[in-house]
C-alpha positions in Angstrom: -35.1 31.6 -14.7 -36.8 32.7 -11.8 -35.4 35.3 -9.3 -35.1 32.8 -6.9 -32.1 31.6 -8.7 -30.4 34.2 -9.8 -30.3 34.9 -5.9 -29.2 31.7 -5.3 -26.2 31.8 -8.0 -25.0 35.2 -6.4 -25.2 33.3 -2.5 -22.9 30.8 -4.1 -20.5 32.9 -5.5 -20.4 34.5 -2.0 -20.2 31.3 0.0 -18.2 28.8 -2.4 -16.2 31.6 -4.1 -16.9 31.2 -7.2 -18.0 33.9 -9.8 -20.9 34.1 -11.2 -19.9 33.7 -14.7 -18.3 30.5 -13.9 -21.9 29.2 -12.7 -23.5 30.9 -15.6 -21.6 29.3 -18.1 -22.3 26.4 -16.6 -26.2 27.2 -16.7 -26.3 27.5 -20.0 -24.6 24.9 -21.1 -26.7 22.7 -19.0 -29.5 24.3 -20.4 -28.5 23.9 -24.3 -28.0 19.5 -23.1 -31.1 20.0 -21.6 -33.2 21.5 -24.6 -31.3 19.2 -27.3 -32.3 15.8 -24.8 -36.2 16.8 -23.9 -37.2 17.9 -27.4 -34.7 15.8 -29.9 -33.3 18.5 -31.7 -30.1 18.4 -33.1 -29.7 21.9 -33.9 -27.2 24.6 -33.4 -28.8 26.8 -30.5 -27.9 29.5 -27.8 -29.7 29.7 -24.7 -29.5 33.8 -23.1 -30.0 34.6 -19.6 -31.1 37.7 -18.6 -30.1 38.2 -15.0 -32.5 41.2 -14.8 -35.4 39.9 -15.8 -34.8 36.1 -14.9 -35.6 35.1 -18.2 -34.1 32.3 -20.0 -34.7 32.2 -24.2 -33.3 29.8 -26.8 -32.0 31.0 -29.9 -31.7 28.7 -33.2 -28.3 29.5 -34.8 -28.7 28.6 -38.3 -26.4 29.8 -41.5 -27.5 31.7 -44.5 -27.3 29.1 -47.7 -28.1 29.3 -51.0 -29.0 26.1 -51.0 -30.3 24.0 -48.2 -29.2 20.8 -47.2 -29.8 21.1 -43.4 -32.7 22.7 -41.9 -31.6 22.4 -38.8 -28.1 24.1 -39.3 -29.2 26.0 -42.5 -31.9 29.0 -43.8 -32.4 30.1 -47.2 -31.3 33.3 -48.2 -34.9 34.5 -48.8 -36.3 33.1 -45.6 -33.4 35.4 -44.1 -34.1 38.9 -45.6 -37.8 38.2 -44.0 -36.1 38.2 -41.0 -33.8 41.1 -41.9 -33.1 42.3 -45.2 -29.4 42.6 -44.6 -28.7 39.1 -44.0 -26.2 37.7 -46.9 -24.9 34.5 -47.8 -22.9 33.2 -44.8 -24.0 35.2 -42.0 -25.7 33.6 -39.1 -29.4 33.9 -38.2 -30.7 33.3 -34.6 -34.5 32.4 -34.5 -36.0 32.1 -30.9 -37.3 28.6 -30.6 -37.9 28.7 -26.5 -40.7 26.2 -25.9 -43.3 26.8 -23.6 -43.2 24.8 -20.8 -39.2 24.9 -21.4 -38.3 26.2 -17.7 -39.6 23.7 -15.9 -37.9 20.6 -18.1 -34.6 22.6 -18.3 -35.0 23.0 -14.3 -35.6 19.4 -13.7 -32.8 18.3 -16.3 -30.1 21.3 -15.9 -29.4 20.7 -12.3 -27.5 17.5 -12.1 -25.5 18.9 -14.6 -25.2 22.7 -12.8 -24.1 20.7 -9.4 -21.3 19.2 -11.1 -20.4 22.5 -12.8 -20.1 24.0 -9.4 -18.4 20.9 -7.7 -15.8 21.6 -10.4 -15.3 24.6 -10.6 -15.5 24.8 -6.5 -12.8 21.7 -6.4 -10.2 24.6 -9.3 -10.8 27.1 -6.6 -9.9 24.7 -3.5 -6.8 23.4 -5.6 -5.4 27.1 -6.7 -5.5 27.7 -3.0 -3.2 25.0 -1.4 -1.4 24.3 -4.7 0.2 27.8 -3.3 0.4 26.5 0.2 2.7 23.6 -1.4 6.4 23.4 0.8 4.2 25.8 3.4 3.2 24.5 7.1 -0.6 24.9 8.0 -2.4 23.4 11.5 -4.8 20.9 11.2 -7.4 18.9 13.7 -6.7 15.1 13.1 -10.2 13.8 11.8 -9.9 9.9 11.7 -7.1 7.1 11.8 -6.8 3.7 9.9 -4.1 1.8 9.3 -2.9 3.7 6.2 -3.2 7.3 6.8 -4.4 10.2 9.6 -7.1 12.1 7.9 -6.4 16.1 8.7 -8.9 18.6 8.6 -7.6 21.4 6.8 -10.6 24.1 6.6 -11.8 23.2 3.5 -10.0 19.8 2.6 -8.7 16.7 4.0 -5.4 15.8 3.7 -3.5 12.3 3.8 -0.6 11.7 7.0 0.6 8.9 5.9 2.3 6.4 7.9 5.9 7.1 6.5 5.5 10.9 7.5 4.5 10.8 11.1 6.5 11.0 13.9 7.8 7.7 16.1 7.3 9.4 19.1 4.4 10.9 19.0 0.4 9.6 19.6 -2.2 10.8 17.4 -5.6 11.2 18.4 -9.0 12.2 16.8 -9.5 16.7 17.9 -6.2 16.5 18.1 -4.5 20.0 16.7 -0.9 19.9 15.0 1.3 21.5 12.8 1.7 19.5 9.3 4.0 20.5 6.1 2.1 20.1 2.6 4.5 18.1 0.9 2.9 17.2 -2.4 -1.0 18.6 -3.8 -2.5 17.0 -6.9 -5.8 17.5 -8.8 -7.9 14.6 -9.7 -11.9 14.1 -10.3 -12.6 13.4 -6.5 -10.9 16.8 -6.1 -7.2 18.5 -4.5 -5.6 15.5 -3.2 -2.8 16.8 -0.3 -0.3 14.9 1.2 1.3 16.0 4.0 4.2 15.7 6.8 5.4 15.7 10.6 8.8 14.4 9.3 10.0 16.3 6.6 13.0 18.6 7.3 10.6 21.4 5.7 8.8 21.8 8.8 11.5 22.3 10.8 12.3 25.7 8.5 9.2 27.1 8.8 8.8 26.3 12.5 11.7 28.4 13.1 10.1 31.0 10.6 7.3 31.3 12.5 9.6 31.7 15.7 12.3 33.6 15.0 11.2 37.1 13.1 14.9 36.7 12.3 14.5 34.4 9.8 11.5 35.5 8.7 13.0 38.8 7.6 16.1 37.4 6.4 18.5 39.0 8.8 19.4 35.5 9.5 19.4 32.4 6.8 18.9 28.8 7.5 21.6 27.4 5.0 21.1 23.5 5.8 19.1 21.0 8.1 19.5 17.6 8.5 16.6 15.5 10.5 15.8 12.0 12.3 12.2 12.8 12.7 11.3 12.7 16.9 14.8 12.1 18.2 17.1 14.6 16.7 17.9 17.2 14.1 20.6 20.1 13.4 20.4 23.0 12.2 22.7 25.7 10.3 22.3 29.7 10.5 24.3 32.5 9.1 23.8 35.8 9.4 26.0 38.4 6.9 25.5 41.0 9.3 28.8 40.1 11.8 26.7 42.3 14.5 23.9 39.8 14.9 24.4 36.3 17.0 22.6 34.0 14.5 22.6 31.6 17.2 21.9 33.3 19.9 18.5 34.8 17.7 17.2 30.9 17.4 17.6 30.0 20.7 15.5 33.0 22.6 16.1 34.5 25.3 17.1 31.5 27.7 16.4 29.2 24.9 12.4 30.0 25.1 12.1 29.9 21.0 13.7 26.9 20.3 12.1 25.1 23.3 8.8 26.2 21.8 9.9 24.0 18.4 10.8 21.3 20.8 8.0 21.4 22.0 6.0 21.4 19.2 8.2 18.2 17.9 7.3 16.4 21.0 10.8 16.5 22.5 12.6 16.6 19.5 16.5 17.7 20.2 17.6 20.7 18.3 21.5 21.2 17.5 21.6 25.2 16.1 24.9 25.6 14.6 26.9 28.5 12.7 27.2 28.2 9.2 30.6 29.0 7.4 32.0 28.6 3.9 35.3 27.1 5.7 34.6 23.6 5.9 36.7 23.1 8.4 34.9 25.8 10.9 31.5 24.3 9.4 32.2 20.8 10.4 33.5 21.5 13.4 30.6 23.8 14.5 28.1 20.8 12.7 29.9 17.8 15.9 28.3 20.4 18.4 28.1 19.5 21.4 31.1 17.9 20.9 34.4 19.9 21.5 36.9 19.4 18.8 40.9 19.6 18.5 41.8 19.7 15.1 39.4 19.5 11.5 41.8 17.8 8.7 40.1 17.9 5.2 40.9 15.8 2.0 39.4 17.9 -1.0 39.6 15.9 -3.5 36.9 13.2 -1.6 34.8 15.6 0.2 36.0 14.6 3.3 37.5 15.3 6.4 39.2 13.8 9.5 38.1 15.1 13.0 40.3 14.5 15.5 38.4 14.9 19.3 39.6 15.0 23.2 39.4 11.2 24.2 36.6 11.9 26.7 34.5 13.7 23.6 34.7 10.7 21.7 31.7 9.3 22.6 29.3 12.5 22.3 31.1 13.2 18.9 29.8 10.0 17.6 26.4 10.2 19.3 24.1 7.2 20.2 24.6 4.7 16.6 26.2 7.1 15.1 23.9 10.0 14.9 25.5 12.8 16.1 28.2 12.1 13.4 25.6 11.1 10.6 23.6 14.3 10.8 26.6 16.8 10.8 27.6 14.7 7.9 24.4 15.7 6.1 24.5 19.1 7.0 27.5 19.8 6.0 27.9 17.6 2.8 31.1 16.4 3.9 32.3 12.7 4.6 33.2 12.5 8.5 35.8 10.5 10.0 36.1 10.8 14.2 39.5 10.1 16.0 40.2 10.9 19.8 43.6 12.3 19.9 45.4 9.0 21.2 44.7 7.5 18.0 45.5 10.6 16.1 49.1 10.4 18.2 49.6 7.0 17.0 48.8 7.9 13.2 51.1 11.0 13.6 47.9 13.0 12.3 48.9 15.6 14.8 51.8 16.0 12.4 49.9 16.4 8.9 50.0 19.9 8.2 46.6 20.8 6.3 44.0 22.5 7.4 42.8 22.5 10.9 40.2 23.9 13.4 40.2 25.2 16.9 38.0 24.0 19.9 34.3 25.0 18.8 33.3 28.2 20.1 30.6 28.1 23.5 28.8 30.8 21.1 29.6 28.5 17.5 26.3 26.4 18.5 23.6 25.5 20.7 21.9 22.3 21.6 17.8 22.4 22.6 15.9 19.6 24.2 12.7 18.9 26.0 14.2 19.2 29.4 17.4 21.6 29.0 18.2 23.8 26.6 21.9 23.6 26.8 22.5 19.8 27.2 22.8 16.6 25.4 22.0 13.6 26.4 24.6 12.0 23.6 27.4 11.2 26.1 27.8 7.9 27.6 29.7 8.6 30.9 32.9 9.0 29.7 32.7 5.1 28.3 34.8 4.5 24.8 33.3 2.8 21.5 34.7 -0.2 21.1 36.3 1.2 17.6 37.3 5.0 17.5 37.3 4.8 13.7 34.0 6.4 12.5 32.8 7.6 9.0 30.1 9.1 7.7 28.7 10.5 4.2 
């Protein structure tokens, strides 16, 4: 082994990261398949490197016998104590069998097998580095696009967008820089496979981790999100210390950290609402922007009956239903939406469980592209044709 290479394996642990025992071992196990293949033997051997020296030997490993059946794998006890006179029965002798012209062969037949060595052990190092990026968000440059996947330059790896995890609204084009969550990262023989995300509800956490120091600190906690990918999503905070505005600490000062996550999401709408353990406070808070009269829950089902002015009826429901699915999925709690006519005409206002004041101005905070204290959820005042609405 010349001193050319030994320079070479310390470049690579330097550039690919990988130590230099990794590549060793794989050297001389390369070496070993390359003396058995070029000279036929079938013997036990060691190959030794000597780093210093660049030398490479190889070493017959053969056992002491009484009787040989093997000369490959076995030496006679006399032929032993010529060697060293302390050899006994059992114990292994090493005889240097290096062949002349043996560096150049192994060279020539050592290196496919080396390269694959390093590919593998390059492709464990790549993989124990995102495999503890997994649930994380990282930015990537969009590489290429086909009609299954957008390729995603990572650094070192490409990941897989796949159709099902990008955004409706948004255009992707090669150079183009974006924020992804690594949903799943898997090992195979090609090497780390990653799959990753514009839609999942994960990215909307760590957004608002990056954002708000807040979070990122824990003074405040994100207890729930729910998520339509590009159109709208809400969010629930909490924070134990009664001194700090959860809220207020997501939105920015005039709402310039949540618009920055709008941004991001291309225009995205961001409901950021008040946690509380009281369902009824929670669900109320969850209908934001909505105002809302009186919160009615039913234990036993997991659900609740929301009773809203008649001209909140509309926004409470949102456009098909989606103001009301997603605080139903924040929440965890089935939602049913009356105005307070029909509420009057069921005698609701009479039940006497438990019920919930107007939402607090400070209880939540809605976040668009264009205003961040408007929603675009009301229809001018016009009625569903049902007021009955349910969601789980």
């Amino acid at each position: 082994m010349s001193s050319d290479l030994v320079e070479a394996i310390t470049a690579l642990e330097k550039d690919k990261g990988i130590s230099k025992e990794v590549l060793l071992d794989a050297l001389e196990a390369a070496l070993i398949s390359a003396y058995k293949r070029n000279f036929e033997q079938a013997q036990n051997v060691r190959v030794a490197i000597d780093e210093t020296l660049g030398q490479i030997k190889v070493y017959a490993r053969k056992e002491v016998a009484e009787a040989v059946e093997n000369p490959n794998l076995q030496i006679s006890l006399d032929d032993a104590k010529k060697l060293n006179s302390n050899y006994q029965i059992g114990d292994t002798v090493e005889i240097e069998v290096t062949p002349r012209n043996f560096g150049r062969i192994a060279a020539q037949t050592a290196k496919q097998v080396v390269t694959q060595r390093v590919r593998e052990a390059e492709r464990g190092v790549i993989y124990s580095e995102f495999i503890d990026r997994q649930d994380d968000i990282m930015t990537g440059i969009v590489q290429r696009i086909d009609h299954r996947f957008i390729y995603v330059d990572l650094g070192r790896v490409e990941a897989l967008l796949p159709q099902s995890e990008q955004m409706p609204n948004e255009t992707y084009r090669p150079h183009d820089r974006i924020k992804v969550y690594l949903t799943k990262v898997e090992d195979n023989k090609k090497g780390p496979m990653i799959t990753v995300s514009r839609t999942h509800p994960g990215l909307l956490k760590r957004l608002f981790e990056l954002e708000v120091p807040e979070i990122y600190d824990g003074t405040v906690e994100i207890k729930s999100i729910s998520r339509e990918a590009g159109d709208r999503s809400k969010i629930a905070v909490y924070a134990e210390d009664p001194e700090v505005d959860a809220v207020g600490a997501c939105v920015g000062q005039r709402g310039a950290r949540v618009q920055t996550i709008v941004n991001e999401l291309k225009g995205e709408k961001i409901d950021i609402v008040n946690w509380s353990e009281d369902p009824v406070i929670y669900v109320a808070n969850a209908l934001s922007p909505s105002k809302v009269v009186k919160v009615i829950v039913h234990e036993a089902e997991k659900a609740t009956t929301v009773i809203v002015p008649d001209y909140q009826l509309s926004l409470a429901i949102g456009k098909k239903g989606q103001n009301a699915r997603l605080a139903a999925k924040l929440t965890g709690w089935k939602i049913d939406i009356k105005s307070e006519t029909e509420a009057e005409e069921n005698g609701l206002f009479d039940d006497d469980q438990d019920t919930a004041a107007p939402t607090s101005p400070d209880a939540a905070a809605s976040a668009d592209a264009t205003d961040a204290n408007t929603s675009d959820d009301q229809t001018d005042g016009q009625q569903p044709e049902s007021s009955d609405h349910q969601e789980s």
